[in-house]
C-alpha positions in Angstrom: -252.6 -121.4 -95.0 -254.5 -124.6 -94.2 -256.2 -126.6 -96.6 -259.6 -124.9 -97.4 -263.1 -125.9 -97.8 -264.3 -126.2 -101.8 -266.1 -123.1 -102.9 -267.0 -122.8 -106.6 -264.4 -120.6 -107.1 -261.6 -123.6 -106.2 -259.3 -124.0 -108.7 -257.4 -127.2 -110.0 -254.0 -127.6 -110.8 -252.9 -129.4 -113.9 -250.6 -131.9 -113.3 -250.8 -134.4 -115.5 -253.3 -135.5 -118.1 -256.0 -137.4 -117.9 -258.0 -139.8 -117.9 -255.7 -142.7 -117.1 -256.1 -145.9 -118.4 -258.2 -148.9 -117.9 -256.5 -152.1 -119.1 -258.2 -155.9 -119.1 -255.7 -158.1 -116.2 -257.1 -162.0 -117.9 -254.5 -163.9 -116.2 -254.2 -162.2 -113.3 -257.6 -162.6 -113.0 -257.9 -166.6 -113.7 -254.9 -166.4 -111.1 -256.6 -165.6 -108.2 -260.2 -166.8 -109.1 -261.8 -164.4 -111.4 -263.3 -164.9 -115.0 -260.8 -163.5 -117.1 -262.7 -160.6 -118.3 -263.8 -159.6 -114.9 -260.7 -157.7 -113.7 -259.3 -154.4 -114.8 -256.5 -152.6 -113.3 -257.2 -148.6 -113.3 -253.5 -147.0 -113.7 -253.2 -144.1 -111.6 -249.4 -145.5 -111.5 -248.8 -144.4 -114.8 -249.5 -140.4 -114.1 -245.9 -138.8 -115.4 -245.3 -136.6 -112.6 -242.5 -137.4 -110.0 -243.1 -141.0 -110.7 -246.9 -141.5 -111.1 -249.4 -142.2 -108.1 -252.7 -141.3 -106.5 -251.5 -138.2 -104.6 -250.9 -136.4 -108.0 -255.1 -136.4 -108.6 -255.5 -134.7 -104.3 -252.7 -132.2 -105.5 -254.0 -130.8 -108.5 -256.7 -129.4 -106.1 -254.8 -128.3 -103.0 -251.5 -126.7 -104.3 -254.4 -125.1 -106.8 -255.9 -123.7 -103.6 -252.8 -122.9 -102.2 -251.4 -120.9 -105.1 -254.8 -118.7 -104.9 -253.6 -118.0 -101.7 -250.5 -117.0 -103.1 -248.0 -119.4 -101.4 -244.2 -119.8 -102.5 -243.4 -123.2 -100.4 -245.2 -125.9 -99.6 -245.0 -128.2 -96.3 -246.3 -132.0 -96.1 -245.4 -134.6 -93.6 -245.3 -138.2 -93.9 -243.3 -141.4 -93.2 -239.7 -141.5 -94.4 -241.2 -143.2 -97.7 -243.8 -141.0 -98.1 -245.7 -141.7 -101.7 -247.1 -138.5 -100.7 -244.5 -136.4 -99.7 -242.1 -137.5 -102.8 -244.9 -135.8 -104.7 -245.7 -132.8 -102.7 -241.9 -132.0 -103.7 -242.2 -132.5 -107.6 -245.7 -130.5 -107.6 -243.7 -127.9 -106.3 -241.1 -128.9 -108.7 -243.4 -128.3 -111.8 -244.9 -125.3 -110.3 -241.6 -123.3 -109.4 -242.5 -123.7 -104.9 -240.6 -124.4 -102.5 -240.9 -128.1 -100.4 -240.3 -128.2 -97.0 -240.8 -132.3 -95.8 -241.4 -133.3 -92.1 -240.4 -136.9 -92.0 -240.8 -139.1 -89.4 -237.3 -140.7 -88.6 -233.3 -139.9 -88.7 -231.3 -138.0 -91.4 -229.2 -140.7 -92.7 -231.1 -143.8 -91.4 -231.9 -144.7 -95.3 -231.2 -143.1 -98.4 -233.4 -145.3 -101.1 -236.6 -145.3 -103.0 -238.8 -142.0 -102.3 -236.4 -140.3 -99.9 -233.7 -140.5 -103.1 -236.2 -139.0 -105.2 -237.3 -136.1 -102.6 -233.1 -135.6 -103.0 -233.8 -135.6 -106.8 -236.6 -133.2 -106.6 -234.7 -130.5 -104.5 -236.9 -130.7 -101.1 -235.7 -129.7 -97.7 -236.6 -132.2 -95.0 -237.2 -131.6 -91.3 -236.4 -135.3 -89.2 -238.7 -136.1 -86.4 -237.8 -138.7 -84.8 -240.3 -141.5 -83.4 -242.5 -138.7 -83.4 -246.3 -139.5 -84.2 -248.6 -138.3 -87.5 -250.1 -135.6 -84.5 -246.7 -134.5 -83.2 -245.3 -134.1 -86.8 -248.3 -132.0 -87.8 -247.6 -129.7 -85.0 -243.9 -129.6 -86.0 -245.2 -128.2 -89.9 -247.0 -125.8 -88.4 -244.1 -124.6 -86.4 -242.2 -124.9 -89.5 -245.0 -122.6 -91.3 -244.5 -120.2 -88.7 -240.9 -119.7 -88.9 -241.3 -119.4 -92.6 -244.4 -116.5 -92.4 -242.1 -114.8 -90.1 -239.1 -114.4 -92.1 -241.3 -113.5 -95.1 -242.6 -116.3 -96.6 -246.0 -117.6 -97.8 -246.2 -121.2 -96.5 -249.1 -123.4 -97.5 -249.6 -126.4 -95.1 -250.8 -129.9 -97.4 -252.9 -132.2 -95.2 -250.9 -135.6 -94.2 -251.6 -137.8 -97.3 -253.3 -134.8 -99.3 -256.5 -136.5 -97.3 -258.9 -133.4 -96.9 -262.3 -132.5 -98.6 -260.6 -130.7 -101.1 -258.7 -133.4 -101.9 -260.5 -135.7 -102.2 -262.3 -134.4 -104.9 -259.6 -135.7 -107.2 -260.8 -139.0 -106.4 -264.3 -138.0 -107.1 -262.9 -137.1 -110.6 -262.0 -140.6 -110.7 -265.0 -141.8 -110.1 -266.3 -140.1 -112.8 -263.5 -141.5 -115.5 -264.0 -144.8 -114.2 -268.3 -144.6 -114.8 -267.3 -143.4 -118.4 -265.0 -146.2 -119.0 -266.8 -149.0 -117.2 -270.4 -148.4 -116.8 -271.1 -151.6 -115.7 -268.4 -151.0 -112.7 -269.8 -153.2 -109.7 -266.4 -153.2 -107.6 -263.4 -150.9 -107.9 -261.0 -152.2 -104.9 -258.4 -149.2 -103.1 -255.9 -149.3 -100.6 -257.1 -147.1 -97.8 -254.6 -145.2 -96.4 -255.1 -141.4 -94.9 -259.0 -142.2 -96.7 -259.0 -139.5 -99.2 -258.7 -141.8 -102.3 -261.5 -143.9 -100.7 -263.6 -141.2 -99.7 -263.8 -139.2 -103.5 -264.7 -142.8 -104.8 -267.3 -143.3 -102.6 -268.4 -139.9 -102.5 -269.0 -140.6 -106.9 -269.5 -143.9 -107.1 -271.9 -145.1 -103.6 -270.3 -146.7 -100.6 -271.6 -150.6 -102.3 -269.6 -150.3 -105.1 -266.2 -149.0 -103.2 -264.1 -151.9 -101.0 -261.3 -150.5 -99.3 -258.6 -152.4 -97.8 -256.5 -150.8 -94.6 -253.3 -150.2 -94.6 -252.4 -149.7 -91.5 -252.1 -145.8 -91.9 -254.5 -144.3 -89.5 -256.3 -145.8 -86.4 -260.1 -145.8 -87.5 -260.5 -145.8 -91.1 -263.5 -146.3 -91.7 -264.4 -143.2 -89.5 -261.6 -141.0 -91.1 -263.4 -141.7 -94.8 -267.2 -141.1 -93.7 -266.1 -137.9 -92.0 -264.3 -136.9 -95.0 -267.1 -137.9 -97.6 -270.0 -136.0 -95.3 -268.0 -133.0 -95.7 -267.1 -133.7 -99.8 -270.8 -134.7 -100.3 -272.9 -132.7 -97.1 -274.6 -136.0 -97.3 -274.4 -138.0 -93.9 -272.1 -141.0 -94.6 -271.6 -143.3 -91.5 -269.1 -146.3 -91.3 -271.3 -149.2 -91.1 -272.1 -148.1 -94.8 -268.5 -148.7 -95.7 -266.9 -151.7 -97.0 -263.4 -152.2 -95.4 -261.2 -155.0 -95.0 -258.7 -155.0 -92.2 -257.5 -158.5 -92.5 -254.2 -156.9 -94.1 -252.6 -154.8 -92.0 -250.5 -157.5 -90.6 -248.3 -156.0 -87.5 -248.6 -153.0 -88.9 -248.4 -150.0 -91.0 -245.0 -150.8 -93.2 -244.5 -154.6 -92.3 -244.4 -157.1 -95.0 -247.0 -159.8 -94.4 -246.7 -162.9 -96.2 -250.0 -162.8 -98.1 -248.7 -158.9 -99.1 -245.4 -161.3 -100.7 -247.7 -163.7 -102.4 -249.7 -160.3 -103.7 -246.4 -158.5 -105.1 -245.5 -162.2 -107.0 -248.7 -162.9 -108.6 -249.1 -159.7 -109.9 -245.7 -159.6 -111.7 -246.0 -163.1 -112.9 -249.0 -162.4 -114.3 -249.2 -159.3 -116.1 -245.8 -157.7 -115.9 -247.5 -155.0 -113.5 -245.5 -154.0 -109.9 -247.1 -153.3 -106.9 -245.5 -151.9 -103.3 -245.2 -153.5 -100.3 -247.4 -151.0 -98.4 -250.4 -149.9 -100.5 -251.2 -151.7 -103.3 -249.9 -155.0 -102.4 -252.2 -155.1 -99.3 -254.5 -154.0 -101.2 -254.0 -156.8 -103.9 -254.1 -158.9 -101.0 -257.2 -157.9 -99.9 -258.9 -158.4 -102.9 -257.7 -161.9 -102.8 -259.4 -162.4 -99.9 -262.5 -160.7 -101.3 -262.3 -163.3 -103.7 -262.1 -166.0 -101.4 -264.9 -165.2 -99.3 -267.2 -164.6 -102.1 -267.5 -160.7 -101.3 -266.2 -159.9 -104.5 -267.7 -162.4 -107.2 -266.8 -164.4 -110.9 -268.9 -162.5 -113.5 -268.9 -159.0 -112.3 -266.8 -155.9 -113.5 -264.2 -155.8 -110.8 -261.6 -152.4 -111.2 -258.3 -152.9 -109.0 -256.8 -149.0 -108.7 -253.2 -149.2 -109.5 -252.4 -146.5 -107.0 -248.8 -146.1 -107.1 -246.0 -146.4 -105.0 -243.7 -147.9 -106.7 -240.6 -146.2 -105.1 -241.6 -147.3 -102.1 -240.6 -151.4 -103.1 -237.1 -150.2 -103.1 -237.1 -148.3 -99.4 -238.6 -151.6 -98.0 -235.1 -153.0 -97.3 -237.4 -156.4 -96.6 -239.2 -156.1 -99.8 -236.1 -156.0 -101.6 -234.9 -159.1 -99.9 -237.6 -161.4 -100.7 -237.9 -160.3 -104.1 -234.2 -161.1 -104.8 -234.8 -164.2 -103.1 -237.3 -165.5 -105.7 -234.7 -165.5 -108.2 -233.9 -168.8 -110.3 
């Protein structure tokens, strides 16, 4: 089964309850050159399943598809640290379905933050290698196939839970966020496989959405419009995005210094903690925004706290500059 397109009759999922909170950030938001009532910080983190995160809001609609369909094991792929995949398994978890991950990398090259939690959760992974996101695709699908024959439903979950579908959970969002700050003129995302950006543009307009890339996929701003024209059937093109790629450092997974600086102020601030891949760049990134006057004092600004968390303690180089900063 392969993720389908929304009909009426699509059904989500509950995994966790909603809406999440908005909370005020004052000195977080004098620290990096904000008024201090400008700047709140959207908590998608704080979602109870599997340890909280953006993927939960994709999956309530997918693995409801998928159950329609009447699948009994789900297969995701992702990076060894997958956000995503960590909670592909504890939907299926909740939900009594199988997991099946297809990680990039080697069993046993690193046993911490979400790959500890996937053990946790109960998953069975498939290592590839140095394979790429395209060649690990083709791998779940091989995967699927072995499963169907021997019996099985499998239901595929696009890389990220980035599809239409998907993306409608972000959409949802938008719709929270409109209720709980009408005056919204900036909510700031990491853009990773673009669902997350894509339901937020696709409710709230591509001016009041800034996304900033993570190094996940190699034309963002393409990978959201095609995802909101099909969300939407309104024609969305990337010049009518706004993304910063001033993050992405040397890559997908590196630590750049001005993702450090992010991951500090934040803590020292309000007590809140970001990961070195998502939400740290896109801290970052707002920080910049700030700085170039794209994103100005005296407007409602909404950081989304998109999760991750895990992820702080698989980055063996996150770890080491963190402990490093203590007294």
């Amino acid at each position: 089964m392969h993720d389908r397109r929304m009909t009426s009759e699509s059904r989500r999922v509950r995994l966790a309850s909603w809406p999440t909170p908005l909370e005020p950030a004052p000195r977080l938001a004098r620290a990096i050159g904000l008024g201090e009532d400008d700047l709140w910080l959207k908590r998608d983190d704080l979602v109870g399943l599997g340890g909280g995160g953006n993927k939960v809001r994709k999956l309530e609609w997918i693995v409801g598809a998928a159950l329609d369909d009447g699948a009994d094991v789900l297969i995701t792929t992702g990076a060894a640290q997958s956000n995503h995949a960590r909670l592909t398994a504890a939907a299926g978890a909740r939900l009594g379905l199988d997991v099946v991950l297809v990680l990039g990398g080697q069993a046993g090259a690193a046993s911490s933050g979400n790959l500890a939690l996937d053990g946790l959760l109960g998953v069975r992974v498939v290592w590839t290698g140095a394979a790429d996101p395209g060649e690990r695709s083709a791998i779940a699908e091989e995967v699927a196939a072995e499963l169907t024959r021997s019996g099985r439903r499998p239901a595929v979950v696009p890389f990220g839970g980035s599809s239409a579908l998907g993306a409608r959970g972000y959409q949802d969002c938008a719709a929270e966020l409109l209720a709980q700050a009408p005056d919204l003129r900036t909510v700031v995302t990491p853009l990773g496989s673009g669902g997350t950006m894509a339901g937020l543009v696709a409710g709230l307009g591509a001016e009041r959405v800034l996304g900033v890339h993570v190094g996940a996929v190699g034309e963002p701003a393409r990978t959201v419009t095609d995802l909101v024209t099909e969300l939407t059937g309104a024609d969305c093109r990337p010049g009518d995005l706004r993304v910063r790629l001033d993050q992405v450092g040397d890559g997908y997974g590196t630590l750049p210094e001005p993702v450090v600086a992010a991951l500090s102020t934040a803590a020292r601030s309000e007590g809140v903690v970001l990961d070195p891949v998502y939400t740290g760049r896109a801290l970052a990134g707002l920080i910049g925004a700030v700085a170039s006057g794209e994103v100005q004092r005296g407007e409602r600004t909404v950081f989304l706290h998109s999760g991750g968390l895990p992820g702080l303690f698989g980055s063996a180089a996150a770890v080491r500059r963190a402990e490093a900063m203590l007294g």
